[in-house]
C-alpha positions as CSV (number, residue, x, y, z in Angstrom):
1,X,73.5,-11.3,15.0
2,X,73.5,-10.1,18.8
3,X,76.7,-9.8,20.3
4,X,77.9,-12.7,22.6
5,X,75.8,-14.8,20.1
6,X,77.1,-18.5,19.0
7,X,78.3,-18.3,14.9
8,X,75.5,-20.0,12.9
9,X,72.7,-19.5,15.3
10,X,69.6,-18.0,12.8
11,X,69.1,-14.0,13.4
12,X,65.9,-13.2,15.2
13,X,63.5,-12.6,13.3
14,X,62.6,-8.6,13.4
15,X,58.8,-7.5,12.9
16,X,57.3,-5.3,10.3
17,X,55.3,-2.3,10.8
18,X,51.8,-3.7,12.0
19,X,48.9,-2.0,10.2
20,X,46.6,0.1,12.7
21,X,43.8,-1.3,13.6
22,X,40.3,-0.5,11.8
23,X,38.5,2.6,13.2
24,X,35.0,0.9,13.3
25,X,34.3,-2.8,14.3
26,X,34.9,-5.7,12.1
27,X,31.7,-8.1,11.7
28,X,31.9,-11.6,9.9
29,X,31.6,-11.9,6.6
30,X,28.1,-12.5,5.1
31,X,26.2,-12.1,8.5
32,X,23.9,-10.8,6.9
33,X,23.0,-13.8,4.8
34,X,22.7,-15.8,7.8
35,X,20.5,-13.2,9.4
36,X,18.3,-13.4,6.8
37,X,18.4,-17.7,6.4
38,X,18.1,-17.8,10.3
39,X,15.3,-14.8,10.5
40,X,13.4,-16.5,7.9
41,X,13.4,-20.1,9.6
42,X,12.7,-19.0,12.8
43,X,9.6,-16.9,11.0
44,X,8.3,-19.8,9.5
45,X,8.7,-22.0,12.7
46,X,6.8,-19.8,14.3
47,X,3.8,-19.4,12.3
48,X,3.9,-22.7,11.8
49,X,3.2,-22.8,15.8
50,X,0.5,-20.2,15.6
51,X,-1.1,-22.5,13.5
52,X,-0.8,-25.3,15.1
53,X,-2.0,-23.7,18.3
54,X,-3.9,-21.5,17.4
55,X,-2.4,-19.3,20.3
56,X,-1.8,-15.5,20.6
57,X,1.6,-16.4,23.0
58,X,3.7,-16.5,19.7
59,X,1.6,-13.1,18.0
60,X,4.7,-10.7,19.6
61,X,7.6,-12.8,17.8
62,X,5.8,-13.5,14.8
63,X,5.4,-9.8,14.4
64,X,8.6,-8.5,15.4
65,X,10.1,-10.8,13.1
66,X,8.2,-10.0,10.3
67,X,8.7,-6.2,10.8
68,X,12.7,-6.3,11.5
69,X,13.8,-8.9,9.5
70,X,14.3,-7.3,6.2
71,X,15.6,-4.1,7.7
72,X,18.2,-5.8,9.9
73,X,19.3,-7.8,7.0
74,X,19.8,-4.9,5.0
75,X,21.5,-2.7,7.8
76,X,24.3,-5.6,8.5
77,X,24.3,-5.4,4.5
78,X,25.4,-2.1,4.5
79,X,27.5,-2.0,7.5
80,X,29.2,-5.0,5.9
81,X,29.7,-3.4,2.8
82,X,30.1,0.5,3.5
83,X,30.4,0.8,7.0
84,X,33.9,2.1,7.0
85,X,33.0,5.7,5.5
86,X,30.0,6.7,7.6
87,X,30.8,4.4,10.7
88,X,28.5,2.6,13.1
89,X,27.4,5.2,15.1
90,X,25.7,7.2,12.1
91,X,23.9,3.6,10.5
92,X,22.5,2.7,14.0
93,X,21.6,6.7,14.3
94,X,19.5,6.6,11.3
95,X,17.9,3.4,11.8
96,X,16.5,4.5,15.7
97,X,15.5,7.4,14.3
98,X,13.6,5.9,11.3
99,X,12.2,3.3,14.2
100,X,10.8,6.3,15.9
101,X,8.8,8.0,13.3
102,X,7.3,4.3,11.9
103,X,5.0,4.2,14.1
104,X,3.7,7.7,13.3
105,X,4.1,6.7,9.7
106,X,1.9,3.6,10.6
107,X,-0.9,5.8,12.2
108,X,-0.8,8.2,9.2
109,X,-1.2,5.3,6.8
110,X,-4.1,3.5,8.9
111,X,-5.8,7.0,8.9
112,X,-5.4,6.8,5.1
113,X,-7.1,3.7,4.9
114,X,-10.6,4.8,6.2
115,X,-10.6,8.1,4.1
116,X,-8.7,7.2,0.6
117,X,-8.7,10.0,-1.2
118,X,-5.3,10.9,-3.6
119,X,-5.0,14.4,-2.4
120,X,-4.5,13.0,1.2
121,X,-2.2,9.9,-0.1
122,X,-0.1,13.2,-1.4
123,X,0.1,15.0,1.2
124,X,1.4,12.3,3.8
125,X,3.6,11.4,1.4
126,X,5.3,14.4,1.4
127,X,5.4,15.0,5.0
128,X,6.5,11.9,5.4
129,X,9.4,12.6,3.0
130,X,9.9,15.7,4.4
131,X,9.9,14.3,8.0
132,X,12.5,11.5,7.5
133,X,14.7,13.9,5.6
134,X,14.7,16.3,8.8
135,X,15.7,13.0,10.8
136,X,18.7,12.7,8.1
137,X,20.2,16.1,8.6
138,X,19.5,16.0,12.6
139,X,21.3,12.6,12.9
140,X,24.0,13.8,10.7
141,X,24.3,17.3,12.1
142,X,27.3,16.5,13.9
143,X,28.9,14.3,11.5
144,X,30.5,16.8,8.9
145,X,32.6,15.0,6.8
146,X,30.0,12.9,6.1
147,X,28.7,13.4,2.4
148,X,28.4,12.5,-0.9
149,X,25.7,10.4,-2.6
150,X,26.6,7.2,-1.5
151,X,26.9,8.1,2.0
152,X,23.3,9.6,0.9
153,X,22.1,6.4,-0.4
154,X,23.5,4.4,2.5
155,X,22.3,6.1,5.4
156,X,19.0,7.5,3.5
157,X,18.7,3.8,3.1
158,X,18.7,2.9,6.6
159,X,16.6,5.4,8.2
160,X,13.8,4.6,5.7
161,X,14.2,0.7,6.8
162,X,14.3,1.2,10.1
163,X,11.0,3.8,9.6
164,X,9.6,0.8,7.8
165,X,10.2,-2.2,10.3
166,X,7.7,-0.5,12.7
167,X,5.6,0.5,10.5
168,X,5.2,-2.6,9.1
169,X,4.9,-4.2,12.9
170,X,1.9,-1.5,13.0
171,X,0.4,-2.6,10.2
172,X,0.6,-6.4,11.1
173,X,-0.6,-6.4,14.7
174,X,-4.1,-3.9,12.7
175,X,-4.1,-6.9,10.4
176,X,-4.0,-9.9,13.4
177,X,-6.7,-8.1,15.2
178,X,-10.5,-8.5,14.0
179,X,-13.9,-8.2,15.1
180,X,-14.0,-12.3,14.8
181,X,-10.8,-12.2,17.2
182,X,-6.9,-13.5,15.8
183,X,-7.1,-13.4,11.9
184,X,-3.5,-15.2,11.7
185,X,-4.1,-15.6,7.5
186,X,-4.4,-11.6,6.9
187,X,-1.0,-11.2,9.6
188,X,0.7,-13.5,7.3
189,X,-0.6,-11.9,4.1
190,X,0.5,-8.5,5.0
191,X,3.9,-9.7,6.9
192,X,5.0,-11.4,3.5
193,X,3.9,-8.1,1.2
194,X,5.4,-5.9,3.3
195,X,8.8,-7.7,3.6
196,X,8.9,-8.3,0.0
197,X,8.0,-4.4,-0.7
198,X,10.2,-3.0,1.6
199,X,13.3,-2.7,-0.2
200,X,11.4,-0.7,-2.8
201,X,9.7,1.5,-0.5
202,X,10.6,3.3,2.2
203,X,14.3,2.7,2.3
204,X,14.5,3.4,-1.3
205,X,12.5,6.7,-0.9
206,X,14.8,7.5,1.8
207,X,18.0,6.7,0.0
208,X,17.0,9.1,-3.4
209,X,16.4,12.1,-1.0
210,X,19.2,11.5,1.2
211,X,21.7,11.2,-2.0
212,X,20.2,14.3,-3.2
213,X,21.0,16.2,0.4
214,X,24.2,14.7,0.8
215,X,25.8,15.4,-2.8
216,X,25.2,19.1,-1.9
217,X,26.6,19.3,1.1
218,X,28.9,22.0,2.0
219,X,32.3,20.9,3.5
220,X,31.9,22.2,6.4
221,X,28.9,20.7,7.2
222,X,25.9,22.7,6.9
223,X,23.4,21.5,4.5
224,X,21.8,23.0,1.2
225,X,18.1,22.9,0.5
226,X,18.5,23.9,-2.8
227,X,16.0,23.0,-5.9
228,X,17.2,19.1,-6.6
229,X,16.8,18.4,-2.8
230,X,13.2,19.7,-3.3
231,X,12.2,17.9,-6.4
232,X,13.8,14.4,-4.8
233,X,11.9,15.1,-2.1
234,X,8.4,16.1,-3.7
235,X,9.3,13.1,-6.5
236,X,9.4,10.3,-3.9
237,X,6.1,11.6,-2.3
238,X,4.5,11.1,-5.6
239,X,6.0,7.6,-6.2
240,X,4.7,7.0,-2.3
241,X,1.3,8.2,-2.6
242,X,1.3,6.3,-6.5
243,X,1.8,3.1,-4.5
244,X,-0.8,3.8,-1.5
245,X,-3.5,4.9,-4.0
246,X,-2.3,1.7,-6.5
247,X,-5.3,-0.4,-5.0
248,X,-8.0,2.6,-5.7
249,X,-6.9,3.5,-9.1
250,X,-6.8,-0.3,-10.2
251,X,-10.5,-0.6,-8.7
252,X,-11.3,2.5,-10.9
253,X,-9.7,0.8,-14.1
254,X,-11.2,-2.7,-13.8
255,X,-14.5,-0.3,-13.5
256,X,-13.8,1.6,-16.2
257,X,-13.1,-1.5,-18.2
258,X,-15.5,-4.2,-17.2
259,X,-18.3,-1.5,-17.2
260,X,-20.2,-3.4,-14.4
261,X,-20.4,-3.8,-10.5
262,X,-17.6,-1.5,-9.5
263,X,-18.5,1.9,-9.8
264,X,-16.9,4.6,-11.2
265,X,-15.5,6.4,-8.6
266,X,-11.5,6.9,-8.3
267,X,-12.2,6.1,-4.4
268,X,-15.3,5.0,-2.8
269,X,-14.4,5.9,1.1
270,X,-18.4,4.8,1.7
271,X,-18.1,1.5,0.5
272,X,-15.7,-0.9,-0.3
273,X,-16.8,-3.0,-3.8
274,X,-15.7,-6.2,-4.2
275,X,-14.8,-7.5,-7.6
276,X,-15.9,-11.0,-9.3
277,X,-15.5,-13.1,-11.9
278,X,-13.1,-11.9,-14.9
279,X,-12.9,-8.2,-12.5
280,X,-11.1,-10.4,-9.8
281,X,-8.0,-11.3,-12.2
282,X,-7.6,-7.7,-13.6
283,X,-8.1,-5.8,-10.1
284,X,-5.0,-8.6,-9.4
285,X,-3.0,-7.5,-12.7
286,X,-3.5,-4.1,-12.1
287,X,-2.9,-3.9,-8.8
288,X,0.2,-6.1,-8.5
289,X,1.8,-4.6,-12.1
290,X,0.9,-0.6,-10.5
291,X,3.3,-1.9,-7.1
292,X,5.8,-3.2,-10.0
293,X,5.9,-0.2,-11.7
294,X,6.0,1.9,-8.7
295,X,9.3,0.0,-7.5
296,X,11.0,-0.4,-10.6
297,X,10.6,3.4,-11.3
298,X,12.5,4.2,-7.8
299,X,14.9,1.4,-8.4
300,X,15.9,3.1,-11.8
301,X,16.2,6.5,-9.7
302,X,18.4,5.4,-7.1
303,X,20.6,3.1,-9.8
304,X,20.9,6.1,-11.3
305,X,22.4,8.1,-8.4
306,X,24.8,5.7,-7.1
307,X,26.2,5.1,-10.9
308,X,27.3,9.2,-10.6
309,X,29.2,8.7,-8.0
310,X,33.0,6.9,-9.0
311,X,33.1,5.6,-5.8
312,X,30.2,3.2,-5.7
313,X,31.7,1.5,-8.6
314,X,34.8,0.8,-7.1
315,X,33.3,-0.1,-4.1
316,X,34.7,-4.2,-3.8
């Protein structure tokens, strides 16, 4: 009670201690499910144009969308989720810098596709490994209390989905354009594999090496190259260049099984056979169980990461 006040008048009402506000911004809840619903609507409405048109005016969306969407989705995800330990400024670092070396990835992978050969699927799998984990560590090279695995995971995550969203947009607008002019069915095709694919491809490569740089980084921010970095690293480039070279080696099996029409060869860069009858459903089995394999192997890897770290569990 204040002096001068009236007896029986209620006290005012004094306020608590007010909590500090958050250090990064807030974003709704599930956005990232409506990104996704939204993303995929709006994709559909506009190949269902295309289609209808049979214009180019709607090509740029339809790619764009198809590239981005699963990236973005999984970018709010993880801001959502575990944006309060790296912060916003890190996540959107490693996704432009992944952005910027997807379209060199794209190049490299369209070069691969005129000269298959496994040697060279290993190779630019590796330096593309090694190249995305230098992006890591430069992004990162000022943040130094940043580390761990799941900050690894996280962040490796995002710079291999934002590497793959322009890749993917490459690999889409090679697919749209033909000799025969717009081939909208093979933009579609690839738009759909890729986006299915992509969360077990590049941003899960990403996410193993950058677990494996992170756990081992010093605390005062330098980072350590040491022998598990390197055998993440040169493990992912295999399990890359297994999944570029998946097509090859299931023409060589069906080959090798069917005895007949194929060839023998582990990659014929001269010619490209094509399979029929009974060969069509294994080349199908083969190659769709090799991408299975592939992804479910890398899945298993990074599980296994995030379930050493005490953290991840708790994470709500």
């Amino acid at each position: 009670m204040t002096p001068n006040q009236p007896p029986g008048t209620p006290r005012a009402r004094i306020p608590g201690p007010q909590q500090p506000p958050p250090s990064y911004p807030r974003i709704p809840a599930g956005l990232w499910k409506r990104c996704l619903g939204i993303g995929l609507a709006l994709w559909a409405l506009t190949a269902a144009a295309a289609y209808a048109t049979d214009d180019v005016t709607p090509l740029p969306t339809l790619i764009l969308l198809g590239g981005f969407l699963t990236p973005v989705t999984f970018m709010l995800w993880a801001y959502e989720r575990h944006g309060r330990d790296p912060g916003a400024t890190p996540l959107l670092g490693c996704f432009l810098a992944g952005g910027a070396l997807g379209v060199l990835g794209a190049s490299v992978t369209e070069y691969q596709l005129t000269h298959p050969s496994l040697w060279l699927y290993v190779v630019s799998g590796l330096a593309e490994e090694a190249v995305k984990l230098g992006a890591l560590m430069y992004v990162l090279r000022r943040h130094t209390r940043i580390r761990g695995p799941r900050a690894g995971l996280v962040l490796g995550a995002t710079l291999g989905f934002g590497f793959a969203a322009l890749e993917s947009a490459g690999h889409a607008f090679d697919a749209a354009v033909s000799l025969q002019g717009l081939d909208l069915r093979t933009l579609l095709e690839t738009e759909i594999l890729r986006g299915m694919l992509a969360p077990f491809g590049q941003g899960l490569w990403s996410a193993v090496t950058g677990a494996a740089l992170l756990a081992r980084r010093r605390p005062d921010g330098r980072f350590r190259l040491t022998a598990p970095v390197a055998g993440a690293c040169l493990g992912v480039s295999l399990l890359h260049a297994l999944r570029d070279s998946t097509h090859g080696i299931a023409l060589w099996l069906v080959a090798r099984l069917s005895h007949a029409g194929l060839g023998g060869k582990l990659f014929a860069p001269d010619r490209a056979p094509r399979p029929t009858g009974g060969q069509d459903h294994l080349l199908t089995l083969f190659s769709v169980g090799g991408l299975f394999l592939v992804a479910l192997a890398g899945a298993a890897w990074a599980r296994s990461l995030a379930h050493r770290d005490p953290a991840w569990r708790n994470t709500p």
